[in-house]
C-alpha positions as CSV (number, residue, x, y, z in Angstrom):
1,X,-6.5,-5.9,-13.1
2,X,-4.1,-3.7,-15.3
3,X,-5.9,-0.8,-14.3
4,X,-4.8,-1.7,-10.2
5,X,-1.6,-2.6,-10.6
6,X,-0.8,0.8,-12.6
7,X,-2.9,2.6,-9.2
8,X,-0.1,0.6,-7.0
9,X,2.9,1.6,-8.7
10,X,1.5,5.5,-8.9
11,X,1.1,5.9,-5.6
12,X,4.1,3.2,-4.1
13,X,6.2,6.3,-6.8
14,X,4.9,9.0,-5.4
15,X,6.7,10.8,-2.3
16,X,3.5,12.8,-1.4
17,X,1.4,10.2,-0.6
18,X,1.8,9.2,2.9
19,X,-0.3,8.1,6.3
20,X,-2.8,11.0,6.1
21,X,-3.9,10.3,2.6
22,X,-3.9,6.4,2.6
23,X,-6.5,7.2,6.2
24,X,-8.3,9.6,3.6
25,X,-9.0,6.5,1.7
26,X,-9.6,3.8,3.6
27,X,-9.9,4.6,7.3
28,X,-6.5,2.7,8.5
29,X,-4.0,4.8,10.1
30,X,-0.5,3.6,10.0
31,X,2.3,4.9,12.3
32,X,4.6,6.5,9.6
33,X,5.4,6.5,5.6
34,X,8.0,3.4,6.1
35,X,5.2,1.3,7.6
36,X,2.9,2.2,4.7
37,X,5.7,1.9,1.9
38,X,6.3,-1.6,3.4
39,X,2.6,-2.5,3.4
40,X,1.9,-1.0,-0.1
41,X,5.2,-3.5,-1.2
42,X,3.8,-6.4,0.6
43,X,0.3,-6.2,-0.6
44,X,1.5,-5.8,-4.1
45,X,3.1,-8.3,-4.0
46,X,0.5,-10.6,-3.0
47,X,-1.7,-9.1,-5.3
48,X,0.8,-8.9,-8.4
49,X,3.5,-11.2,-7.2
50,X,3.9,-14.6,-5.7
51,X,3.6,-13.6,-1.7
52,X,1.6,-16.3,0.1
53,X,-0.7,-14.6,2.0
54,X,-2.7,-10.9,2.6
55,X,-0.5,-8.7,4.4
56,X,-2.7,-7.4,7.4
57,X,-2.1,-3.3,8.2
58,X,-1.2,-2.1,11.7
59,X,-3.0,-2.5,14.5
């Protein structure tokens, strides 16, 4: 599980990744990078944190 949260943080820290590489990945398109940066936060925190419930992506 260590190994997942460190792949979160990477990528919610790094400026380059955006909406074309997350669709690279997993074949969900989201709008812009705020949209994504805000889902990446609220799935970490459902996975890492104390969030309720699965955040569900765009669309």
């Amino acid at each position: 599980m260590d190994l997942i949260r460190t792949g979160f943080e990477q990528i919610m820290s790094d400026t380059d990744f955006g909406p074309a590489e997350y669709e690279g990945l997993t074949d969900i398109e989201f709008p812009d990078k705020e949209t994504l940066d805000a889902y990446l936060q609220e799935m970490y925190d459902y996975l890492f944190g104390d969030a309720p419930e699965q955040p569900m992506p765009p669309g």
